[in-house]
N, C-alpha and C positions, 0 to 999 in steps of 0.2 A: 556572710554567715548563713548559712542554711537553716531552714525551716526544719525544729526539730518537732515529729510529729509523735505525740502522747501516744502509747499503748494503748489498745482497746480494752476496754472493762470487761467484756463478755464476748465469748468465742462464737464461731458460726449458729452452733445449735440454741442459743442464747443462755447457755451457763457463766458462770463468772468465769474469768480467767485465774489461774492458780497464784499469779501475784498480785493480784486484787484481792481473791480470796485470803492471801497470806496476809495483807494489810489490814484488812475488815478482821479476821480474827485478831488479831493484835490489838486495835482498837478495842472490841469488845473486852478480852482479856485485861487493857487497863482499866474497865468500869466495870467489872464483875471483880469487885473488893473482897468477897469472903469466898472468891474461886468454887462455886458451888456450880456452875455452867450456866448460869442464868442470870439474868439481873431485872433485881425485884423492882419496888417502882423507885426507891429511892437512885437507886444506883442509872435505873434506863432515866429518870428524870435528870441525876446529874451529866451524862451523854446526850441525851436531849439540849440543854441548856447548854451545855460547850459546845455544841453542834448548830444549833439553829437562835441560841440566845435568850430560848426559852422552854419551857418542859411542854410535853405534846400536851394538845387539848382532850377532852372527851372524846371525841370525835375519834379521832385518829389512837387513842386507846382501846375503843373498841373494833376497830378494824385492826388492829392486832393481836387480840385477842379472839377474833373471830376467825381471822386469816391465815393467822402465824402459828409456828410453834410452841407450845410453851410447856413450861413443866406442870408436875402434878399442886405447883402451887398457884399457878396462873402467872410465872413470870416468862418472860421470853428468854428463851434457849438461846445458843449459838447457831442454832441451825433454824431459828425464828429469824434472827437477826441476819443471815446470810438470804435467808428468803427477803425480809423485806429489803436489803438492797439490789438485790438481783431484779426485785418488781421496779425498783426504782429508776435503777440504771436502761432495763429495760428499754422503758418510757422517757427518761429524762438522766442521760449521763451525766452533762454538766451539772446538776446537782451532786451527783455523786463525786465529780471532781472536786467541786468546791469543799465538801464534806472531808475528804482525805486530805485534800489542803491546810483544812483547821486544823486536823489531827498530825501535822507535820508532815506530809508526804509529800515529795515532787511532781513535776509531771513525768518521772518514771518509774513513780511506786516507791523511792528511795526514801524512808525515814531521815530527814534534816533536822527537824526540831521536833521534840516530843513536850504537848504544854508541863510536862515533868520537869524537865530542862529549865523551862521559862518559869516556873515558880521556882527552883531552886534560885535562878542567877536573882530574882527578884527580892528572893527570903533571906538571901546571905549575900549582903551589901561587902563583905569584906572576902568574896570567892577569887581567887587568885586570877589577874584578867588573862584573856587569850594569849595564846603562844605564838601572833603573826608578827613573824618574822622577815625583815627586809632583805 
């Protein structure tokens, strides 16, 4: 069987690549709950905590805040949020793989599970089971 080798997160020039991009906005857009472009702290704390298993520290709030995008209210934008992954992958990709992996993604960008999916089949113990057929 052949070594299948993962997409690269970031093109020559060090931008993201458009199906990384297209993932990372997706992500963002299921934690930005009242679709306003931004997510406040509750919302970047609940992607934090699904993300890393806990919400950022101090520390790391104020490096994005200093760093990143944010709106006229101090939340991080989408294009905050694409910034800090782009610094991240940069520097340290496999974090960034692991990160899409949480959020359901293959190693070829391909949405598998969405934790949406895994709390439904969890909240409704009587969901009609899978369709694999022999």
């Amino acid at each position: 069987m052949p070594l299948v080798t993962p997409p690269t997160l970031v093109d020559e020039e060090g931008a993201l690549t458009q199906e990384c991009e297209d993932a990372l906005v997706a992500i963002f857009k299921n934690y930005d709950l009242d679709k306003d472009g931004a997510l406040s702290k509750a919302e970047l704390d609940a992607f934090a905590r699904d993300t890393n298993g806990d919400v950022f520290d101090e520390d790391t709030r104020a490096e994005i805040s200093e760093f990143l995008d944010l709106d006229d209210k101090g939340q991080l934008t989408l294009k905050g949020f694409l910034q800090m992954y782009n610094l991240q992958t940069s520097s340290e990709p496999s974090e960034t793989w692991k990160d899409l992996q949480k959020h359901g993604y293959d190693t070829k960008l391909k949405l598998v599970a969405s934790r949406n999916e895994d709390n439904d089949d969890r909240s409704n113990p009587t969901a009609a089971p899978s369709r694999n057929s022999n």
